[in-house]
C-alpha positions in Angstrom: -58.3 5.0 -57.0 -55.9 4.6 -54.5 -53.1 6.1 -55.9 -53.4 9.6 -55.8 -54.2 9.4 -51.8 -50.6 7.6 -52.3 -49.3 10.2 -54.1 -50.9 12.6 -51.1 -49.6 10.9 -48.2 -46.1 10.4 -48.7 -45.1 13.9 -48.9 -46.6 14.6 -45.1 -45.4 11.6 -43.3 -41.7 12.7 -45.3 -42.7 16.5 -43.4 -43.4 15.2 -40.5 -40.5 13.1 -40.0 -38.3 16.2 -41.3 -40.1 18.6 -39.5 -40.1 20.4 -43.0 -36.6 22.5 -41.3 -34.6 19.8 -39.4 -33.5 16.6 -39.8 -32.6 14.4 -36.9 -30.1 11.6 -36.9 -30.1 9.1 -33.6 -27.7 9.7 -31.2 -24.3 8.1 -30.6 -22.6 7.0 -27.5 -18.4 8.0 -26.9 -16.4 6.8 -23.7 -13.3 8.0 -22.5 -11.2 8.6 -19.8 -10.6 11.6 -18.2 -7.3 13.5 -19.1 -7.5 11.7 -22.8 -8.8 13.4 -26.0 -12.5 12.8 -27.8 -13.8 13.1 -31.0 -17.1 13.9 -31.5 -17.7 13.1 -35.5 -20.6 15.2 -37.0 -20.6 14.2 -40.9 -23.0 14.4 -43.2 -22.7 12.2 -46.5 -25.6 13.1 -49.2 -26.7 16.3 -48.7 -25.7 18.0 -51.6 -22.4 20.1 -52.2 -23.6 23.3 -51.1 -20.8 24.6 -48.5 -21.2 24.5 -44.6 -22.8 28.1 -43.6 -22.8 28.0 -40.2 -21.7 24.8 -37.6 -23.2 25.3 -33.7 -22.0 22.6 -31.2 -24.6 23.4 -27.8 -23.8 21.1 -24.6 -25.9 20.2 -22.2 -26.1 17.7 -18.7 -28.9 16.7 -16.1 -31.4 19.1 -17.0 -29.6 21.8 -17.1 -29.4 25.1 -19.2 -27.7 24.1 -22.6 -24.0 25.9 -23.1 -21.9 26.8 -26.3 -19.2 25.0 -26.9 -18.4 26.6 -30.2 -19.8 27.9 -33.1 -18.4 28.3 -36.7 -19.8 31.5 -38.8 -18.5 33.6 -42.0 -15.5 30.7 -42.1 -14.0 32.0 -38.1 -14.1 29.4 -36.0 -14.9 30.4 -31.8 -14.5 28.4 -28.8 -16.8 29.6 -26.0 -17.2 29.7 -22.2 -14.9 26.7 -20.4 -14.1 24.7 -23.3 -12.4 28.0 -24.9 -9.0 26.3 -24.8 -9.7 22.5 -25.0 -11.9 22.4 -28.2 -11.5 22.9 -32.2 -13.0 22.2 -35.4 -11.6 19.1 -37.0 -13.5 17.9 -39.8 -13.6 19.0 -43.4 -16.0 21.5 -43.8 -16.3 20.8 -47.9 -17.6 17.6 -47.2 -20.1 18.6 -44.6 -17.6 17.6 -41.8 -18.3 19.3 -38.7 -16.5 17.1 -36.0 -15.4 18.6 -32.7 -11.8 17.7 -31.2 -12.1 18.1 -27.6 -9.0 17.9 -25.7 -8.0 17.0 -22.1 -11.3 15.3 -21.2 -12.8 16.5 -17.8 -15.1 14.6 -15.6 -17.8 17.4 -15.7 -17.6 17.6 -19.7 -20.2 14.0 -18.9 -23.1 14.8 -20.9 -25.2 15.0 -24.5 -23.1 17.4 -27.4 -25.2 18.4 -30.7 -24.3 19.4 -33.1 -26.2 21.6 -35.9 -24.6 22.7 -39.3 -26.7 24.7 -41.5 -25.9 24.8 -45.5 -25.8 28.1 -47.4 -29.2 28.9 -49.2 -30.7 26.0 -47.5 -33.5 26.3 -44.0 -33.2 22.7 -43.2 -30.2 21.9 -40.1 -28.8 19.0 -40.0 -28.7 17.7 -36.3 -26.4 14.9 -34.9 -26.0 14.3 -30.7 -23.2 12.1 -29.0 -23.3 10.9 -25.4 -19.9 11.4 -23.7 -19.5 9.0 -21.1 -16.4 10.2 -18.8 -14.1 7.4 -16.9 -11.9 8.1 -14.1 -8.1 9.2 -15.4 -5.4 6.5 -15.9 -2.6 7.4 -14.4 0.2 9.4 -16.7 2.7 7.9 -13.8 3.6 4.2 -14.2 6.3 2.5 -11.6 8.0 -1.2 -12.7 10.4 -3.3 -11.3 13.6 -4.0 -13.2 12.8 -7.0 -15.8 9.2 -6.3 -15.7 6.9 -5.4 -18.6 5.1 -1.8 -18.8 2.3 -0.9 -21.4 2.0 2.2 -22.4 -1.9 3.5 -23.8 -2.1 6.0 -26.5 -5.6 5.9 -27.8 -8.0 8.4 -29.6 -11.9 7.4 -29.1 -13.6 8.6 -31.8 -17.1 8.2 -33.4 -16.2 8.0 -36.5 -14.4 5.5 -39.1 -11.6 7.7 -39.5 -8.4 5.4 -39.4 -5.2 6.5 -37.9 -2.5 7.0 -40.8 0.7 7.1 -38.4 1.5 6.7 -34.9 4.9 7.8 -33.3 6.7 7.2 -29.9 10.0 9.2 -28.7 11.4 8.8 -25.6 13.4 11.0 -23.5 15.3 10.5 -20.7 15.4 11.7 -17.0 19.1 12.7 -17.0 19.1 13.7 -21.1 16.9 16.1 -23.1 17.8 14.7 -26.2 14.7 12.3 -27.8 15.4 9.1 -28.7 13.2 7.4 -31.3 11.2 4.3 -29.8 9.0 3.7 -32.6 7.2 4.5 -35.7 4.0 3.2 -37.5 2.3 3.3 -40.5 -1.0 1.1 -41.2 -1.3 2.1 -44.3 1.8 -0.2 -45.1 2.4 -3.2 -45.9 4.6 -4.1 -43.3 2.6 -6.3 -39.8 0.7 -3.0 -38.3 3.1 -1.1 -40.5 6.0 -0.7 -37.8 9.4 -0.3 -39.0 11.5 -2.0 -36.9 13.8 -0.2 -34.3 16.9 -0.1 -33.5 19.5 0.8 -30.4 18.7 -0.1 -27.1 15.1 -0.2 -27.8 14.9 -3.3 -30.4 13.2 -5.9 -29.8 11.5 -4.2 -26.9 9.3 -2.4 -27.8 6.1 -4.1 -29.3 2.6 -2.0 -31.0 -0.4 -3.7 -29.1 -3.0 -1.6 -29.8 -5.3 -1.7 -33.0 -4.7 1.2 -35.5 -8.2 0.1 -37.2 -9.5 1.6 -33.7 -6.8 4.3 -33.2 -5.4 2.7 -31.2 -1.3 3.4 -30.9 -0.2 1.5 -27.0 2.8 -0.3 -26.6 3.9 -2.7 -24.7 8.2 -2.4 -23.4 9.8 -5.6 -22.5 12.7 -6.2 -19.9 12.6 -3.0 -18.5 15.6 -1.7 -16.9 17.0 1.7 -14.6 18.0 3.8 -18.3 14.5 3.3 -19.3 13.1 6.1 -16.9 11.8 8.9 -18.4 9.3 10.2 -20.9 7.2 8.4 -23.4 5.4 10.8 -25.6 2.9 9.3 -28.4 1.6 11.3 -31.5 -1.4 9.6 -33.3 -2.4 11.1 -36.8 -5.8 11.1 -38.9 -4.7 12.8 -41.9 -4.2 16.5 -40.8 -5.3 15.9 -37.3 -2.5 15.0 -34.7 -3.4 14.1 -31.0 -0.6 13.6 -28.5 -0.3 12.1 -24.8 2.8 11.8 -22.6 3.8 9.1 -20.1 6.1 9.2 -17.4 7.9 5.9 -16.5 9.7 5.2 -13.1 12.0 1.6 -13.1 12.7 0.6 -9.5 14.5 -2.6 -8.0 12.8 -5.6 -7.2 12.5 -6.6 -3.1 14.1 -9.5 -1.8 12.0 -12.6 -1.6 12.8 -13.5 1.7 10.9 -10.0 3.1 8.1 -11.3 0.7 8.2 -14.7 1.8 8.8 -13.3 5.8 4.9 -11.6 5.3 3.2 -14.1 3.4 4.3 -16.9 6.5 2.5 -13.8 8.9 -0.3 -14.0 6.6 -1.3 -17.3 7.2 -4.7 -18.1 9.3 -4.1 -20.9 12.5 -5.1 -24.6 11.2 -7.5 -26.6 12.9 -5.0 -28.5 15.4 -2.8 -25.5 16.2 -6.6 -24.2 17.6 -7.0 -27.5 19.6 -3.5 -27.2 20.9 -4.3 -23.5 22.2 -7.4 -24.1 23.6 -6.0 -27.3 25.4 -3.3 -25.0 27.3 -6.0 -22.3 28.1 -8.2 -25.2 30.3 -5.2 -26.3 31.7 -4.2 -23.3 33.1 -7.8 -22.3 33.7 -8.3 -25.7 36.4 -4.4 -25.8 37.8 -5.2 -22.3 39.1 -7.3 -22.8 42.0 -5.2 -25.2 43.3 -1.6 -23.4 42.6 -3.6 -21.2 44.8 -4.5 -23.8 47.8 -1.0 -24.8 47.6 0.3 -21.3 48.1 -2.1 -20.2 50.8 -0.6 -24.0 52.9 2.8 -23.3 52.4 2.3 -19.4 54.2 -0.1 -20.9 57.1 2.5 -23.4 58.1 5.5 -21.0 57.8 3.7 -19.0 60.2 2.8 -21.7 62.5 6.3 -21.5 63.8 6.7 -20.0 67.6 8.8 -17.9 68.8 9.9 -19.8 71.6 11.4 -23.1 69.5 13.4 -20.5 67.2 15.0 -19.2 70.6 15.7 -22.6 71.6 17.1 -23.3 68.7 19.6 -20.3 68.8 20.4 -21.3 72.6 21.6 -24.6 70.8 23.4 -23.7 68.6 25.2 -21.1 71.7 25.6 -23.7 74.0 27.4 -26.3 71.6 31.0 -25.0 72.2 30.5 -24.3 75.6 29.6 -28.5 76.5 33.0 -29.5 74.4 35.0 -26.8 76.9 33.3 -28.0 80.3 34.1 -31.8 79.0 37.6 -31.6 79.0 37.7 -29.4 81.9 36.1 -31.9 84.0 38.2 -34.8 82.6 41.5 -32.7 83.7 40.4 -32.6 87.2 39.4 -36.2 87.9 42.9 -37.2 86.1 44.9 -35.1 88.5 43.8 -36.7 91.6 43.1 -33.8 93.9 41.4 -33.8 97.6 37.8 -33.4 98.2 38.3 -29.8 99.3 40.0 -29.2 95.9 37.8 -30.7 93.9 35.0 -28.6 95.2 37.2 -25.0 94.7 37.8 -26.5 91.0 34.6 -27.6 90.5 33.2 -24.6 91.0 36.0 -22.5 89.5 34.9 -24.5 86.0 31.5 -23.0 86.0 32.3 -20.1 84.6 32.4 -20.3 80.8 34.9 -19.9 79.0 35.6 -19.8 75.5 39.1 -20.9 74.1 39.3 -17.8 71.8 39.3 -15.4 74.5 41.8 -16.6 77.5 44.1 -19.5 77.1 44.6 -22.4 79.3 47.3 -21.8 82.0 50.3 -23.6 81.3 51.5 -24.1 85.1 49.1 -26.2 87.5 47.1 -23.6 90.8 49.0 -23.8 93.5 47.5 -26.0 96.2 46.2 -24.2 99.3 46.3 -25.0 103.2 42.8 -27.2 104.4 41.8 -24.1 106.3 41.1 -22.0 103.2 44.3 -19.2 104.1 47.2 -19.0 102.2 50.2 -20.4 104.2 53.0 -18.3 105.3 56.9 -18.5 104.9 58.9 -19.5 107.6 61.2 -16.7 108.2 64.8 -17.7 107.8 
């Protein structure tokens, strides 16, 4: 009884799931850097081996109006609008292999890509979206010092399982054009990571980091020194599909520790007694101010407490000094000579006047004495 309904049910729940012309697959999720590449895989496994008629990849971000990115018809390929020279078929259209290489990642290519492929006599499309998620750029500059170690990225993000058959790194330097292998992979080998080993300046150096099962091709170069400058160009393969990225490396001299040693002592903060000690000096100086002040305004009160009058004394002093030690002796000559009364008076007052021993000399031959009456006397005539 309940088997026909069965029977009758499962073929609309099937259309209504297929929407009878499309089929839907969930969406996947890609992140990459700006600058690098992206592959956005759109493979169908299943379906038949009826060829691919007609591939449509549609983009479109925040709501707005959906773009071509490029669409495949009549087996020509056309890149549309501004992704005309950054994007390409890359997938194997036999097998239903409709994956988009897109090239030199920009930070508005952010958004959801679709992809539709449509198989000859058939009206179903088979519909697959990836989410690009767009990083800021790593920089395709790197500076080391001498003996330091640089890595060098070379990765292709990807959707799908595809593994990387070979990775290969040349290097070229600043001063020669000439490239100089660095290295050369092969996973497929049996070899660790499939690297041959390298030789010249490079071996032993030069070490494969990265995981090919994720396509991933960095390196990492050991001991770098100044002949190491130049270019580092990196070619990862997935079968016919080759994606290349260049890096530019820049070896400088290491500083002097004593300039790094100089900053980090500036650096420093103040410890907890070096505070106290600061602080201490600040009250300090803070209280012995008012009364450097005090001190100041005495010393110029009392300096100008000083009259006039006792500095001109003073100067009289130091004037008269000289002139005592003169009258002294002059006094002392007269009273040793034994002169009369009316002598003494003429030479007493005669000594009054000063006199300083710098400007006239003492006579050498004694006054002559004069007559009591005060008139000179007078020669007898002969």
């Amino acid at each position: 009884m309940f088997r026909p309904l069965k029977l009758i049910l499962m073929p609309v729940l099937l259309g209504s799931f297929l929407d009878l012309d499309s089929w839907m697959v969930s969406c996947l999720e890609l992140t990459v850097h700006a600058g690098d590449p992206a592959l956005l895989g759109c493979v169908f496994q299943g379906i038949g081996e009826k060829p691919v008629a007609k591939v449509d990849w549609i983009f479109s971000a925040g709501g707005q109006s959906e773009e071509y990115v490029l669409y495949y018809y009549a087996n020509l390929s056309v890149p549309v609008g501004r992704f005309q020279s950054r994007v390409r078929l890359a997938g194997d259209l036999s097998r239903s292999d409709g994956s988009l290489l897109l090239q030199n990642v920009q930070e508005d290519d952010q958004g959801t890509y679709t992809c539709e492929i449509r198989l000859e006599m058939e009206s179903q499309v088979f519909k697959k979206t990836v989410v690009l998620q767009v990083l800021p750029e790593e920089p395709k500059e790197l500076v080391v010092r001498v003996g330091d170690a640089a890595r060098m990225g070379c990765v292709l993000q990807s959707t799908e399982g595809r593994l990387m058959t070979k990775v290969h790194w040349v290097f070229s330097s600043e001063k020669h054009t000439q490239e100089e292998l660095l290295l050369s992979c092969h996973p497929q080998l049996g070899a660790p990571k499939g690297c041959s080993p390298t030789w010249g300046r490079f071996q032993n150096r030069v070490t494969l980091v990265g995981d090919p099962a994720r396509n991933d091709g960095s390196i990492t170069l050991q001991g770098a020194q100044e002949s190491d400058g130049g270019s580092y160009s990196c070619s990862v393969h997935l079968g016919n599909l080759t994606v290349q990225k260049t890096v530019v490396l820049h070896v400088v001299q290491k500083e002097p520790r004593t300039s790094v040693t100089s900053v980090a002592h500036r650096a420093e903060p103040l410890g907890g007694n070096q505070l106290v000690i600061i602080v201490g000096i600040v009250c300090a100086t803070v209280l012995m101010l008012p009364v450097l002040i005090l001190l100041v305004m005495r010393t110029h009160r009392n300096k100008r407490s000083v009259s006039p009058t006792a500095l001109v004394k003073g100067l009289e002093n130091i004037q008269k000094a000289p002139e005592e030690h003169v009258y002294s002796s002059l006094i002392t000559r007269d009273v040793t000579e034994e002169e009369d009364p009316s002598d003494r008076s003429e030479a007493t007052y005669m000594t009054m006047q000063p006199v300083w021993p710098s400007l006239r000399p003492a006579p050498s031959n004694p006054p002559e004495k004069k007559p009591a009456g005060g008139l000179p006397g007078t020669q007898p005539a002969f």
